[in-house]
N, C-alpha and C positions, 0 to 999 in steps of 0.2 A: 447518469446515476447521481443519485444522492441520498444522501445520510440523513442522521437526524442533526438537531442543532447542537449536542456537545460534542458528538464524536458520527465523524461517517462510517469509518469501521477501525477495528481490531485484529482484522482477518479470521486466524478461526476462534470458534468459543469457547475459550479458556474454562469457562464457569461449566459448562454444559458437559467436557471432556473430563472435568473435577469430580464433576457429580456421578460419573459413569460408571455402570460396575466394572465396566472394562476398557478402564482408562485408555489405555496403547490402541486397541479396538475402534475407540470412538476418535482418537488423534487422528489413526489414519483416514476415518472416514474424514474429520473436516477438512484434514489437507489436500486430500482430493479432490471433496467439493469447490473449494475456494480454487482452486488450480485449474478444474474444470472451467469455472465461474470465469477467469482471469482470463485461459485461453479464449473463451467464446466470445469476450467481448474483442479481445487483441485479433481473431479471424473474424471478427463481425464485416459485413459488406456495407452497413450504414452507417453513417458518421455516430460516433461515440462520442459522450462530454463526462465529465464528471465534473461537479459543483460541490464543492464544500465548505460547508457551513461550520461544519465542528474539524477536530481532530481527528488526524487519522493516523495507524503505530503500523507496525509491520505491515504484516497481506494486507490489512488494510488500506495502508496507503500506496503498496504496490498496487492492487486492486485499481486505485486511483490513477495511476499516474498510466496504465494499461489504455484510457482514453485517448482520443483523438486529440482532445481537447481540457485541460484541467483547469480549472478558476479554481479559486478559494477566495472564504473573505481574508478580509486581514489580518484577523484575531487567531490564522487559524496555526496550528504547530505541528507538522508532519515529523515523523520519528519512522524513518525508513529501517533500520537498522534492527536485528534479532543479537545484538550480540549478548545484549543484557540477562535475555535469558539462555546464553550459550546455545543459540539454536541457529541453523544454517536456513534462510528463506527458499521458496520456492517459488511458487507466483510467477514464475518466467521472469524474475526481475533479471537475470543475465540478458536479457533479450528487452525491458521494455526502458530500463532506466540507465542503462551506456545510449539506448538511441535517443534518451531527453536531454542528457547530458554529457554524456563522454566517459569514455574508461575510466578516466583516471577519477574524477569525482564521484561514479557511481561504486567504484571498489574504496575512496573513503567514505559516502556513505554509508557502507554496511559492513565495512570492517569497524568502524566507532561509533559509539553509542551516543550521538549526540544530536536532540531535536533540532528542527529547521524550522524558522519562521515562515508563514508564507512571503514574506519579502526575500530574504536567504535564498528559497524556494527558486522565485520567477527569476533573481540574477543569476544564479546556476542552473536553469534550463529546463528543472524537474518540473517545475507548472508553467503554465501559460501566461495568466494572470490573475491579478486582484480582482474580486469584485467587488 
């Protein structure tokens, strides 16, 4: 998988869910979707990678980190955490970011609101490496 060059994802779409006449309506459909998305890649039977180029914020970087395999470049700043907008994630992250990194790291990941370099990132276990 991969993104574009400023951002690989966001998880769901914010803008999309804004514009909705049925706002609540259209949240549940993307969290769904993206949750779908997450599981099929996390039961995929073929080796999975993610590469990113850009940024990646919530689902979206859960999205990411659900790979076999995660590189990012260097420049890049992953922001696992929903706390900011008082939101509890979904994305299976109980399930894909304790097994990159460990309990104890993946619950302050996403109990605090605070971005991670991709260096940050690869010493704490959540990506793989630099590209």
């Amino acid at each position: 998988m991969m993104g574009g060059t400023d951002f690989f994802s966001n998880g769901i779409h914010l803008n999309v869910i804004e514009a909705a006449a049925d706002a609540e309506q259209e949240s549940w459909e993307n969290i769904v979707a993206i949750d779908d998305f997450v599981r099929r890649v996390l039961m995929c039977k073929k080796l999975t990678v993610s590469a990113l180029c850009g940024n990646a914020g919530a689902g979206g970087a859960m999205l990411a980190l659900a790979a076999d395999y995660v590189w990012a470049h260097g420049n890049v700043v992953l922001n696992p955490s929903y706390k900011a907008m008082d939101l509890f994630g979904s994305e299976y992250w109980t399930y894909s970011l304790p097994k990159r990194c460990g309990a104890k790291i993946a619950t302050e990941l996403t109990s605090k609101s605070v971005p991670l370099s991709a260096n940050q990132a690869v010493k704490m276990g959540a990506i793989d490496d630099i590209l």
